[in-house]
Structures are given as C-alpha cells and as structure tokens.
C-alpha positions in Angstrom: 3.7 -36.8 0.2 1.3 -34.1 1.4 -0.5 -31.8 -0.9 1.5 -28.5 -0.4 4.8 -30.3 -1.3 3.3 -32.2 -4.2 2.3 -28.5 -5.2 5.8 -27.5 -4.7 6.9 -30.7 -6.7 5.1 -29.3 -9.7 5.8 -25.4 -9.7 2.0 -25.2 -9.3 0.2 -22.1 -7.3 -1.4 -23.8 -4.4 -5.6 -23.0 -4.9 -6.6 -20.0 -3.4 -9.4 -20.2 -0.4 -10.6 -17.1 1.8 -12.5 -17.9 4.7 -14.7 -15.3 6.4 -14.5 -14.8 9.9 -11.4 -15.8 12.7 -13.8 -17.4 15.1 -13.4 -21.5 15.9 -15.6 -23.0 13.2 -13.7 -20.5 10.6 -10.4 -21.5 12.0 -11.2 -25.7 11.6 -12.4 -24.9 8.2 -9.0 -23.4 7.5 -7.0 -26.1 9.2 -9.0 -28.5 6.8 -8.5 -26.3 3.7 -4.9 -25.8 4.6 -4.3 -29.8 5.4 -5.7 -30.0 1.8 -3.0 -27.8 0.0 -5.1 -24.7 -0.3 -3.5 -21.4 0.6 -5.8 -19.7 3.1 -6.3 -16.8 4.6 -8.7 -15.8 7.0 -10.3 -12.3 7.2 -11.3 -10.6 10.3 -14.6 -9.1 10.9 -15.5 -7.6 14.3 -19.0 -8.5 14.9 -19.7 -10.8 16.3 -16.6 -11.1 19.1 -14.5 -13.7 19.0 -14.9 -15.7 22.6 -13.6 -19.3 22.0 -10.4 -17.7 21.2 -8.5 -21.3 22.3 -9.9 -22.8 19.7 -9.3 -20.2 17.2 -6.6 -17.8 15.2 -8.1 -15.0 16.3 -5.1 -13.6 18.6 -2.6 -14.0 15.8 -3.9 -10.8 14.7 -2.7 -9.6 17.8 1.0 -11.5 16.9 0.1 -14.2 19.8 1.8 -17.2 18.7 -1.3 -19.5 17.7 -1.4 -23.4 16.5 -4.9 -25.3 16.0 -4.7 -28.6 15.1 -0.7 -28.5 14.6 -1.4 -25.5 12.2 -0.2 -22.3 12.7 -1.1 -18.7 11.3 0.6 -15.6 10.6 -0.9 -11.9 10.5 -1.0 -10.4 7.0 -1.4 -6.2 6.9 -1.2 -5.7 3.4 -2.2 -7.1 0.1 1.6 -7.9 -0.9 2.0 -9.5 2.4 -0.5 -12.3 1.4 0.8 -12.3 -2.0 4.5 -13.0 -1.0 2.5 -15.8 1.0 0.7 -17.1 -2.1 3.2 -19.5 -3.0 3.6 -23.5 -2.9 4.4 -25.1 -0.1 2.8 -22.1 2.3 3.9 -23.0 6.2 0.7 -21.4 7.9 -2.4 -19.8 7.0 -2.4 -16.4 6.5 -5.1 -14.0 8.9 -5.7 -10.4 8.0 -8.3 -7.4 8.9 -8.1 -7.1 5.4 -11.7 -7.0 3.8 -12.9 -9.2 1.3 -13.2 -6.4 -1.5 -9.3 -6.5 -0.3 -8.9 -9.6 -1.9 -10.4 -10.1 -4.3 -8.0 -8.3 -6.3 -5.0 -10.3 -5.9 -6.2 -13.7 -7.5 -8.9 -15.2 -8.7 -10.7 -17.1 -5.4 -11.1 -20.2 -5.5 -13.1 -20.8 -2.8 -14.9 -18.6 -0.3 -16.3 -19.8 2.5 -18.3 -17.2 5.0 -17.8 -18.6 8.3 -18.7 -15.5 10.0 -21.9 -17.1 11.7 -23.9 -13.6 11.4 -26.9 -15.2 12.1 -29.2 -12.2 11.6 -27.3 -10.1 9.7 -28.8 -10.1 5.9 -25.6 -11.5 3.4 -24.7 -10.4 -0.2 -24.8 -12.4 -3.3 -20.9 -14.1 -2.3 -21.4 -16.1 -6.1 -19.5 -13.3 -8.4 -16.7 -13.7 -6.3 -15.1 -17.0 -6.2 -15.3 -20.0 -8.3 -17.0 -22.1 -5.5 -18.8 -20.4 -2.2 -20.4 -21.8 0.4 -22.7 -20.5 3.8 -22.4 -21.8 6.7 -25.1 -21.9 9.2 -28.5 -19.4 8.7 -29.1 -17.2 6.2 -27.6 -18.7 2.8 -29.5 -20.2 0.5 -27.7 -22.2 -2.6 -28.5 -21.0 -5.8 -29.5 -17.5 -4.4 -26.4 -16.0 -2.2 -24.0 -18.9 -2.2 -23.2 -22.0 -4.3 -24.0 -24.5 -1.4 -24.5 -24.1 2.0 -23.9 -25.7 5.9 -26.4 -26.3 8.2 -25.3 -25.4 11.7 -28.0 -26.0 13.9 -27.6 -28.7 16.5 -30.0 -30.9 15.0 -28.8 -30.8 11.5 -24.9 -30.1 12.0 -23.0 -30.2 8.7 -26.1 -31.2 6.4 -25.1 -30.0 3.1 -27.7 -28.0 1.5 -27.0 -28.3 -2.1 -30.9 -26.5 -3.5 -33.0 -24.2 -1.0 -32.0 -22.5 2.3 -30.5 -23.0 5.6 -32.9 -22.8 8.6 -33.6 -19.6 9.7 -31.6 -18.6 13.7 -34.2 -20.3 16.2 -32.4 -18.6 19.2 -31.4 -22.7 20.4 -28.3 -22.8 21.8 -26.2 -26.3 22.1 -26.8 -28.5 25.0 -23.0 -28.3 27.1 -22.8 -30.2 30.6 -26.6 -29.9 31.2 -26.4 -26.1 30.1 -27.8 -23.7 27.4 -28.2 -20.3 26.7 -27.5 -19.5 30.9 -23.3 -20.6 30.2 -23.2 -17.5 28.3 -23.1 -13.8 29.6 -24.5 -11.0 26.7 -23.0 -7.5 26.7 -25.7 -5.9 28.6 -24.8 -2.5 26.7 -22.4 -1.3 24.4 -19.2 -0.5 25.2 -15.1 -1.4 25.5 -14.7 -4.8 27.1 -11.8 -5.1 30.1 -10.9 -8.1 31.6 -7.7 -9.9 32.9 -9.2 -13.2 33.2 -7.5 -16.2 30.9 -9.3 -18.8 29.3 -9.1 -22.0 30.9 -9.5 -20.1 34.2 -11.6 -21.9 37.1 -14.4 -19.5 38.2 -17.2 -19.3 40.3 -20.6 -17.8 40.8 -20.4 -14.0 40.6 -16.8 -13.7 40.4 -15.7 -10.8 38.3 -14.7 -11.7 35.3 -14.6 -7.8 34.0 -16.0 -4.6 32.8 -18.0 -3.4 30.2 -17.5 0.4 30.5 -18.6 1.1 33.7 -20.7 -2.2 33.7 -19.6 -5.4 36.6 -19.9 -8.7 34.2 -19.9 -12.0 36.5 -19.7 -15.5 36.1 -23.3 -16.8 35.9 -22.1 -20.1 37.9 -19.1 -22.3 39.0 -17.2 -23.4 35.9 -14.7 -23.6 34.1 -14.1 -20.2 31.5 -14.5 -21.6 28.2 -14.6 -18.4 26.2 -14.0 -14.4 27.1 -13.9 -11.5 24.4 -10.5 -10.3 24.5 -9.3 -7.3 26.5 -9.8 -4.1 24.6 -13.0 -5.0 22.5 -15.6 -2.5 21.7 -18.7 -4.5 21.3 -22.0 -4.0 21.0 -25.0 -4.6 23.1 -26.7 -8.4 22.5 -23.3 -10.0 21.9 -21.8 -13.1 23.7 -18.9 -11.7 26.0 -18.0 -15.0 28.0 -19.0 -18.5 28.1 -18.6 -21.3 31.2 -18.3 -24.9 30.9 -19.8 -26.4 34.0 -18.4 -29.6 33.0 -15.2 -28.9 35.3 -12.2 -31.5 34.8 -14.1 -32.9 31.3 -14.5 -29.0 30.4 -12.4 -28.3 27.0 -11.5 -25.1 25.8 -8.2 -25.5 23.2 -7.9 -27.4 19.8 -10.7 -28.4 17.4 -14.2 -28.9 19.0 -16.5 -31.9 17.5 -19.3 -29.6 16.2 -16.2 -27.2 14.4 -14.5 -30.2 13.2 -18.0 -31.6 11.9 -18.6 -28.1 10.0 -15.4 -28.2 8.6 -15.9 -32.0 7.0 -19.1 -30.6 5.5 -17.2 -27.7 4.1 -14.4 -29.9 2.8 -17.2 -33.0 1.2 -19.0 -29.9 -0.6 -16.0 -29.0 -1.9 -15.0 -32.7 -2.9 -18.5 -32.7 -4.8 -17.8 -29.4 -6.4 -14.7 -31.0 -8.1 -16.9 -34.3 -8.7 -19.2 -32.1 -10.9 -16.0 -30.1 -12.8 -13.7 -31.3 -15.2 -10.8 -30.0 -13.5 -11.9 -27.4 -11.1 -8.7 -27.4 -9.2 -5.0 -29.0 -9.5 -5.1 -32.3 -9.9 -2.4 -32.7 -7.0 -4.8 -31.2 -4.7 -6.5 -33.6 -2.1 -9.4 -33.0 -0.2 -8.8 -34.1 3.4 -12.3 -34.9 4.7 
C-alpha cells in the first residue's frame, strides 16, 4: 500500500510540501515528495528560465500534458484550486504562479523546499514559514535562512549541510560529453525569446535556434538540443537560453537526470532526519521514499 492511500485509509490530510521553483531539480524533488505521500505543489518563479523543460513541470503551467517519473501535474490558478487539491489520496502535484506569501495562508507548511537555484540572488529568512525548510544549492546557510541545506555543486552533490553554509556560486559548470560552460548559449541582452525549435531536436553549428528581440541566437556546435527557454519568454540579459548535448545518440533530455535525482534523495534523507529528531513531526503513515 502506498502512502497516499494509507493516507486515504485513515481520513488523514496528506502533509503539506511547497517547493520553489518548476525547473528539473524542483520537479525530482516533487516527484520524491509526492512518491512519499506529501501533497505538493510547485510555485513558479520566472527568473531564472526554465530550459530543461523535458525534465520538468514547467509547461503544465502552460496546460501541456506533463509526466516525470510516472508523475503528473496539474496547473492550480487560485488558492481554492490547491485547496480542493489538498486532500488524501492527491493524483498529481499541483503547479501554480501563485507566490509563496500565496500560500502560506491556506495551511500550515510542512515543508518548504527552495529549489529555485538563484544562485546570486540574496534569500530571505524561509524558517517562519514552514515547519521544516531546506536550501538547495548556494546561498543558504542552516540555522540562518533555512533549517538545512543541499549542496549542489559538482563536487559535493547532495551533501547535506546540517550547521554553516553552502559554498558560495564558483561560476563551474558540470562536465557533459567533454563540455562545460560552451553547451550553453546566455541571452546576450534582454528581451522576448522566439523560437520554434523542440527539445530533443538534432542541431548543428550556427543553426538558428531563434531570436531574442531582434537578436540571431545559434547553436554553439553540433548536438543534440538538450534545453531551450520556451517560446514567448521575456528574459533578462546573463540568463541560460539553450543548452546542447554533444553526446549525440547517448544525449538525454526527458525524465529524471542523475544529479536531479541525487538532489532530491538529499532533500528526502534531510527530511527523514528531521522526523528522526521529532516526536511525531508528521503522520505516522507517511513514508519517506529515499
């Protein structure tokens, strides 16, 4: 028996989680959180752009039928619409452009989990509002902004920092078929992103991917696209627009990648040792899927 019927079983309220950002490390932390009976929902914010949207619930808030990991999610508008979802037994996670002050007022959190990976962005004090937070990647520091934090980094990925801070953004980017930084395209100014190009798409060197206002973005090299900003986007300037995956028929660019799904583990033990610590910080029919 899972732990969303066992939830149902009872009459108990599944725990309530809100996870900050729709990008693909916030969208394997839901799955995991979901997988684990917790009623999720996912809230929107636009910077930085989404580009791995494959690998995340991103689109749903654009009604695009969306399923990571077997999961699926459903755009919430309102407040009641996450309510009437706040129920046991929940089908799919809930994703919103709803803010988190938003949310805060229909039910106690449980868990809130900033995912948003703003890596130079300075972050409140998240503590006040949730019975157990937690940082991922730089920025956080437990005890001062957040109860516990995530490392990130691709030397340290998913080291639970329980006292002190996360490293600070080094400007390192992961290692991907021989590539690093160079797989990725930044806007080059701001402006309303265009492009007609689907993920998954083979490409080559300085083909057109699209425009950034009046602005030609191309593909750096021959790959495989791995991630694009969707059509429509107003971004910034000094944002990721697109990534390619040079990797060609090993390239992967839909479902749960290792360094999300290791993220997410972290996210879920941290969580396990919260409960580990409490007498009975959530339902005892609640099961922590690691």
């Amino acid at each position: 028996m899972n732990p969303s019927t066992q939830n149902a079983r009872f009459g108990q309220r599944p725990p309530f989680a809100v996870v900050l950002g729709t990008n693909e490390i916030a969208s394997a932390v839901g799955v995991k959180l979901f997988r684990s009976g917790f009623f999720v929902v996912l809230s929107h914010d636009p910077y930085p752009p989404v580009i791995r949207r494959k690998m995340a619930f991103h689109d749903a808030l654009f009604d695009d039928p969306i399923a990571i990991g077997r999961v699926k999610a459903k755009r919430a508008d309102t407040g009641l619409e996450i309510l009437a979802g706040l129920r046991p037994a929940c089908h799919e996670i809930m994703i919103t452009e709803l803010g988190l002050l938003d949310l805060i007022v229909l039910r106690t959190l449980d868990v809130l989990i900033d995912a948003r990976m703003q890596k130079y962005q300075m972050t409140p004090d998240l503590r006040p509002l949730a019975r157990l937070t937690i940082g991922l990647g730089p920025g956080f520091g437990a005890g001062t902004n957040c109860d516990c934090a995530v490392e990130t980094r691709p030397a340290k990925t998913g080291h639970i920092v329980e006292h002190g801070s996360t490293d600070p953004a080094d400007g390192m980017v992961r290692r991907l078929g021989g590539t690093g930084s160079e797989r990725f395209v930044y806007s080059p100014v701001p402006g309303r992103w265009h492009t007609a190009v689907e993920i998954g798409t083979r490409v080559f060197k300085d083909f057109i991917i699209g425009h950034l206002g009046s602005e030609i973005v191309r593909a750096p090299f021959d790959g495989i696209l791995r991630g694009v900003a969707r059509d429509g986007t107003e971004v910034p300037a000094g944002v990721k627009l697109l990534e390619i995956d040079p990797r060609g028929r090993r390239s992967r660019w839909m479902g749960i990648d290792k360094r999300s799904s290791t993220i997410a583990g972290a996210v879920m033990k941290a969580i396990a040792l919260h409960q580990a610590k409490l007498e009975s910080p959530f339902p005892r029919t609640l099961t922590v899927v690691k």
